[in-house]
C-alpha positions as CSV (number, residue, x, y, z in Angstrom):
1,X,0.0,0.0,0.0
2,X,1.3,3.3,-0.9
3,X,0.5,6.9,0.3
4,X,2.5,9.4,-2.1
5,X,3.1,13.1,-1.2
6,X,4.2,15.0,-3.5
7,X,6.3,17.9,-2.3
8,X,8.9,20.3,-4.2
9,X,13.2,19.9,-4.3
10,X,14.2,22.5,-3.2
11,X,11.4,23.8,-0.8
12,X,10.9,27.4,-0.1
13,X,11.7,30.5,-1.9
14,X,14.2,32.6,-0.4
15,X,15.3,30.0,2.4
16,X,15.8,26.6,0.1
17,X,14.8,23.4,2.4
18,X,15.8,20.0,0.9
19,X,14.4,16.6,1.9
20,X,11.1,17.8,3.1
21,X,9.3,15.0,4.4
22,X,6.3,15.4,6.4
23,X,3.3,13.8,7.1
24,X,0.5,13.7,9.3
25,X,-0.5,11.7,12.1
26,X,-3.3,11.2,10.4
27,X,-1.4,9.5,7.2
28,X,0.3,7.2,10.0
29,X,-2.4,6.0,11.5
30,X,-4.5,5.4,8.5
31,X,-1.2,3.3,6.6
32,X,-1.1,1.2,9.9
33,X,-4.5,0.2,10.2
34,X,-4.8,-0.6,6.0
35,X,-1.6,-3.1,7.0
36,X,-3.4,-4.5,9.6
37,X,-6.5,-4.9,7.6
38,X,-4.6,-6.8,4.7
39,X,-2.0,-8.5,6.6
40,X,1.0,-9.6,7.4
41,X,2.1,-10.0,3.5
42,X,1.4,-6.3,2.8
43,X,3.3,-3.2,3.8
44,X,2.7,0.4,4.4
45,X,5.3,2.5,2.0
46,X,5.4,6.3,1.6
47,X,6.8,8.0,-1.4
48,X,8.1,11.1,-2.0
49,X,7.4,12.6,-5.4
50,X,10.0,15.5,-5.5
51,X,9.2,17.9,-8.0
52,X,13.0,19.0,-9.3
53,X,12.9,22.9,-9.1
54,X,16.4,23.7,-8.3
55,X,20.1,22.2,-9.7
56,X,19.5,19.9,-7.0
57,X,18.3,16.4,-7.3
58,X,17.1,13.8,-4.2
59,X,18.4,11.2,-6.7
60,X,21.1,10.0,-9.7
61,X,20.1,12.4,-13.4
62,X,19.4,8.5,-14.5
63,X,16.8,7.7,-12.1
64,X,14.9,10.7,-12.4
65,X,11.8,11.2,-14.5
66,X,10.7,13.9,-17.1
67,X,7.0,14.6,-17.5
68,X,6.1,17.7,-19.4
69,X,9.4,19.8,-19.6
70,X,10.0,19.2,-15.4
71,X,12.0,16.4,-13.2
72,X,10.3,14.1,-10.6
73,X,12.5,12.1,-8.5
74,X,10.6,9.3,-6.5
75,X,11.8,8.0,-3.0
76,X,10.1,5.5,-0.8
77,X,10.6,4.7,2.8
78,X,8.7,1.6,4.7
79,X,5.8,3.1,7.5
80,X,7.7,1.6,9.9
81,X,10.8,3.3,9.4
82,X,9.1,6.5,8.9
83,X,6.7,5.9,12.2
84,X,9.9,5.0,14.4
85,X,11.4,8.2,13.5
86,X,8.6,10.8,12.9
87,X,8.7,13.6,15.3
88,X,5.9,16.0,16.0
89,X,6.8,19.2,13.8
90,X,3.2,21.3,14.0
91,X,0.6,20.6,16.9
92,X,-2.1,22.8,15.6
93,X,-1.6,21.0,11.8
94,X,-0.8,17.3,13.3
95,X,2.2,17.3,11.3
96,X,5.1,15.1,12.0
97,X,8.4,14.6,9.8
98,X,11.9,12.9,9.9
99,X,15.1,14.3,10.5
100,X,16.6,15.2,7.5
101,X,19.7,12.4,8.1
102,X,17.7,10.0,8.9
103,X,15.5,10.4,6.3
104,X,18.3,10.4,3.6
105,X,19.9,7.2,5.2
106,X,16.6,5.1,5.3
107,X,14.8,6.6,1.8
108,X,15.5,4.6,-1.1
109,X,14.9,4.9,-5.1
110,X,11.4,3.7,-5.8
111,X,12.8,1.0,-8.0
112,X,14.2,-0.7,-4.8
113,X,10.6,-1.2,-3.6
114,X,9.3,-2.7,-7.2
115,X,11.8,-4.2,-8.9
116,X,11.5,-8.1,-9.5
117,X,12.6,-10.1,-6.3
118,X,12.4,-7.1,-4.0
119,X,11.2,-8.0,-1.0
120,X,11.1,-11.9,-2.0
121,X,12.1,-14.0,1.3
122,X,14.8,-16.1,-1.2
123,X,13.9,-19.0,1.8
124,X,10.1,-19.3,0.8
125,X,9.3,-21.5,-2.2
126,X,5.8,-19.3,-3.0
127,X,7.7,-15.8,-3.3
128,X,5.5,-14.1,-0.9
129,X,6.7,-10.8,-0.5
130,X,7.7,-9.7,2.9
């Protein structure tokens, strides 16, 4: 299951912010509860569609995309990692995000999540994904 949010690389006009990443509580909690509804084989994933605005880029110039003159780079990071280290960022908007390291070390290329054998437990004959 995946809940994208698209947000802009760099963010921010006159102070540029990279590797935005929040959420809400709200996103959390729903992601959770669709796992638990669907199971063990299923996992909550969150990507980050980063619109490419600057001469910065969250990933390689090969793994980004063009659509309609701009650059999208898309990363993806696991609920549970994102959950563990969400921290509240806006009471009043229920916001929560990652630290910015943290973030970079446990966000990976999209690919990663959807390539062929990702995932696939090499010890279990039926290739369920884990």
């Amino acid at each position: 299951m995946v809940d994208v949010k698209g947000r802009r690389f760099p963010a921010g006009e006159e102070q540029k912010q990279y590797w935005k990443n929040w959420s809400t509580q709200d996103d959390l909690r729903s992601l959770a509860r669709w796992e638990s509804l669907f199971g063990d084989r299923f996992r909550g994933l969150f990507v980050f569609a980063y619109h490419i605005v600057g001469d910065r880029a969250p990933l390689p110039p090969d793994q980004l995309f063009a659509h309609r003159g701009d650059l999208y780079g898309f990363v993806g990071i696991s609920l549970a990692d994102y959950a563990g280290w969400a921290r509240l960022i806006s009471p009043s908007w229920d916001t929560v995000a990652m630290p910015t390291a943290e973030f970079r070390r446990l966000a990976r290329p999209i690919d990663d999540f959807f390539s062929p054998g990702v995932g696939v437990d090499p010890s279990d004959a039926s290739g369920v994904r884990r």
